[in-house]
N, C-alpha and C positions, 0 to 999 in steps of 0.2 A: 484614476488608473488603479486598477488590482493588482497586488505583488501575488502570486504562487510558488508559496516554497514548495517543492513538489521532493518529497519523502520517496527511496529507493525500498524494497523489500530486501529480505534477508540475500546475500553474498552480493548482491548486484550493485550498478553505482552509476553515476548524472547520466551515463550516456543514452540510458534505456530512457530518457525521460525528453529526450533530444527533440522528437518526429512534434511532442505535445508540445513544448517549448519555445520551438520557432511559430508554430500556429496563433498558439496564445500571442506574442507576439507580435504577427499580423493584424491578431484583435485588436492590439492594443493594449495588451497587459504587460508587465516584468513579471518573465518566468525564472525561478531561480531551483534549477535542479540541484541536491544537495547528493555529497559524498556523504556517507557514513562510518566509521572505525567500524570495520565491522568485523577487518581481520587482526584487529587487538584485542588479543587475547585478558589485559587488563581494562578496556573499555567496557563501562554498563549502559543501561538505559537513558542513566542520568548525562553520559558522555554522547549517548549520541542526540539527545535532544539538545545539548548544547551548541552540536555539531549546526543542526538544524538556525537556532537563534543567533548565532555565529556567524553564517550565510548570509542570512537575512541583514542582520544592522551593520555587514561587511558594504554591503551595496547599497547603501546611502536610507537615508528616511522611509519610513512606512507608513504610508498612512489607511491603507487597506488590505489585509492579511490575512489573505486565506491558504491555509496548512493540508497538503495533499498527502493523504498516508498510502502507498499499498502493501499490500501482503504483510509483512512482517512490521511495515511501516505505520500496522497499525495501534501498534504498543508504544512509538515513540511520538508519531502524530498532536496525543490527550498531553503530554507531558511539554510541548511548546507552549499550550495556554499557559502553563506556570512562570513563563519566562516572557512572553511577549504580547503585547493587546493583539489577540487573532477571533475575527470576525467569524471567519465559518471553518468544522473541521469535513474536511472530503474524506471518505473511505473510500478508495476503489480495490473489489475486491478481498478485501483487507479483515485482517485477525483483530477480534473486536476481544478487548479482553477484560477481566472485572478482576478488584482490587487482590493484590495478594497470589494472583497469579501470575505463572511462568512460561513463555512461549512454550516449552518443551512441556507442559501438564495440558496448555491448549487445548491440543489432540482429542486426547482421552476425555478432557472434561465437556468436550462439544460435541461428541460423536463423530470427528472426523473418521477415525482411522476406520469405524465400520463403516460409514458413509462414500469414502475414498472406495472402500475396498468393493464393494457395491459398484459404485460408479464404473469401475475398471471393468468386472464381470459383464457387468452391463453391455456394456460397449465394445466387447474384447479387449480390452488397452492393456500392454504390458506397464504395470506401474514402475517398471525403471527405464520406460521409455521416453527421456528427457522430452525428446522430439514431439512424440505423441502428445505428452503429457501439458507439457506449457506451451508450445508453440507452433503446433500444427494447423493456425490460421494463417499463422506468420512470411512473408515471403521465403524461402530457401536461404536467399541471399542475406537475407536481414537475421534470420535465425541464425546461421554459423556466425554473425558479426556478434549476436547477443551471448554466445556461448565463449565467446573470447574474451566477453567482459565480465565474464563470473568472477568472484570474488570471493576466496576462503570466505568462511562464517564460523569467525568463534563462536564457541557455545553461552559463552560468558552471561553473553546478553538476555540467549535463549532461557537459560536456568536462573539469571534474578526476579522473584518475583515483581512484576508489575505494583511500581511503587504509592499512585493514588489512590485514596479512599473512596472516593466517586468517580463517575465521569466529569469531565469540566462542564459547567453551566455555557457551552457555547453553542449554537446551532453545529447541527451535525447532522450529514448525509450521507449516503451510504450508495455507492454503487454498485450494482450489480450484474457481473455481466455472463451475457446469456448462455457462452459455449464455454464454460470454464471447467473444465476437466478434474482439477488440484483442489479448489475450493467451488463444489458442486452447488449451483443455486438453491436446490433444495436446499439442502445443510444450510447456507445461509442466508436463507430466510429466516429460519427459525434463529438461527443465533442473533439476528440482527433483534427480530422480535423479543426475543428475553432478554437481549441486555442493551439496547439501546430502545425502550417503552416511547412512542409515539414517531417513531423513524419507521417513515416507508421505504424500502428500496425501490430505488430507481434504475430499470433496466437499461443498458446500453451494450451495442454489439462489441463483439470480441468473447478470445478465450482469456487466460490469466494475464497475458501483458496487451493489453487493449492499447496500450501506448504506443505499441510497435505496430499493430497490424489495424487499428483505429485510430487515429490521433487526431485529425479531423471531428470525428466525432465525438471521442471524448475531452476534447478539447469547448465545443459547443455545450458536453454536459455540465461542464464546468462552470463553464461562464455561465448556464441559465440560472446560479443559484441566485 
């Protein structure tokens, strides 16, 4: 049996990880959605990767551990190898970031914000159209459920530099998924390709929370690693 600690993105928290959780589950696996400090203002990276390994040896023995990061989960993800024997790191989605950098320099140093700003034109999209922007795959009913679960975001965490030297020596996967508005597949492809060197992305449907509006599916992308 596979444990999935399944890592929340920036302000969000366990619940958005619910729909993959119970699935997983059915397979067969312990899904363990984590909270994160995310609206402590004296919490850093190094806090919420604890938060993460915290979860995990909370809920008895591991003996196969695979670390789910998305979005923002993808800077706290690399930092659970430091703490626990983890077999495979997932990215869904997810900010891939190299040593010494800080969520908030991200942006700029990946080309998001012209890539973002692009993408919007593109497609018409008003970029402060929450709705549009993350969850316009999402049911109606399931998106006002996921907007109730937003969670302050200190910046705290945002502005520490990302504290390891390399990436961890562990397999590592990258998903990618197709209609993502916020984090445009264009854009990360290319990020994935310069800084994760011999990682394919692997496509799977959905926009930014594929967990909500796929979870069947990405639930299956999971487990085919």
């Amino acid at each position: 049996m596979t444990t999935y600690a399944l890592v929340p993105g920036a302000g969000t928290d366990s619940w958005y990880w619910g729909p993959v959780a119970r699935r997983l589950a059915v397979l067969g696996h312990r899904a363990l959605p984590v909270d994160l400090p995310c609206d402590d203002d004296g919490a850093g990276l190094d806090d919420y990767a604890d938060a993460v390994a915290d979860a995990v040896q909370a809920d008895g023995p591991v003996d196969d551990l695979v670390v789910v990061g998305h979005s923002f989960g993808g800077f706290t993800a690399p930092l659970v190898c430091d703490r626990l024997d983890v077999r495979e790191l997932v990215l869904v989605t997810a900010m891939v970031p190299v040593p010494g950098e800080s969520g908030a320099g991200w942006w700029t140093a990946t080309g998001h914000d012209t890539a973002l700003a692009e993408h919007t034109a593109r497609f018409g999209l008003d970029p402060d159209d929450v709705i549009a922007l993350f969850y316009h795959d999402v049911a109606e009913r399931t998106a006002n459920e996921a907007l109730r679960h937003e969670r302050p975001q200190s910046v705290a965490a945002f502005e520490q530099p990302w504290p390891r030297v390399r990436w961890p020596e562990v397999r590592t996967r990258f998903l990618l998924c197709r209609e993502d508005r916020f984090l445009p597949p264009s854009l990360m492809r290319t990020v994935v390709a310069r800084r994760l060197r011999g990682v394919v992305p692997e496509m799977v449907p959905g926009a930014h929370h594929p967990m909500l509006s796929h979870p069947v599916e990405l639930a299956a992308a999971l487990t085919a690693g």
